[in-house]
C-alpha positions, 0 to 999 in steps of 0.5 A: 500500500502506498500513501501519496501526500500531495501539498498545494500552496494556495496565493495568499487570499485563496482556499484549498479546494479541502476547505470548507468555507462558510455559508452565507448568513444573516445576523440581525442585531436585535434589543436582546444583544446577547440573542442575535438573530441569525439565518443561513440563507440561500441567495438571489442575484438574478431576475430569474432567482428573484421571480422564483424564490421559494416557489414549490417548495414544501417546507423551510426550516427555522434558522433557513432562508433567502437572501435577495440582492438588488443592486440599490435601493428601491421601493420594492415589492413582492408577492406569494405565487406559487409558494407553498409555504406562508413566509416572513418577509424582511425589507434591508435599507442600504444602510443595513436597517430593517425597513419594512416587515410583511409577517406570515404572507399567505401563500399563493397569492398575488397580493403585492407586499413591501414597504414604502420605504426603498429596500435594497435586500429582502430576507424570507424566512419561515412564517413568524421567524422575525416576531420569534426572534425579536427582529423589528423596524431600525436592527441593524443587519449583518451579512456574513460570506455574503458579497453583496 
């Protein structure tokens, strides 16, 4: 039996392909300081990731969600097609401020929610996350292995 030991150098900055690297995570800085509030969230860039979201899926752990990005600020809204689940729905200011939040959003529907303050990052969670975890208007937001 052989035993083959290969190293790499990686350039400074740069992960081995054996590391693990973190997923990305929202933390939201709530009046219970030694309680933040953290979710691991997928992430949606794209116009099609956005149209789509959480659609068809059957169920979303407590503690999971989704990250939508969009490049500035804007009054943005959103709507419940196709979605199975109810949701929380977290409306992010460019100043990393919770601006807006449309708690337990009935599914398949097509009424429009979202605040009338511009967001520029929206967090889904599953329905009654925010309220279980002390997230309000004006917590400040932290992304984690997220690039905006």
């Amino acid at each position: 039996m052989s035993v083959v030991s290969v190293s790499a150098a990686c350039p400074r900055g740069q992960l081995a392909k054996s590391e693990a690297i973190a997923p990305p995570e929202v933390i939201f800085h709530v009046a219970n300081p030694a309680h933040d509030a953290r979710v691991t969230v997928e992430l949606a860039r794209t116009q099609a990731e956005h149209a789509h979201g959480f659609m068809e899926r059957t169920s979303l752990p407590s503690g999971a969600g989704m990250l939508f990005l969009f490049d500035h600020a804007q009054p943005l809204v959103f709507w419940m097609k196709n979605t199975l689940i109810p949701l929380d729905m977290i409306f992010i200011d460019s100043s990393m401020r919770v601006v807006g939040i449309e708690e337990n959003a009935e599914p398949l529907t097509l009424k429009p929610r979202g605040p009338t303050t511009p967001a520029q990052y929206v967090v889904e969670v599953p329905a009654g996350w925010a309220r279980q975890n002390g997230v309000a208007l004006g917590c400040e937001v932290q992304f984690n292995h997220v690039v905006p």
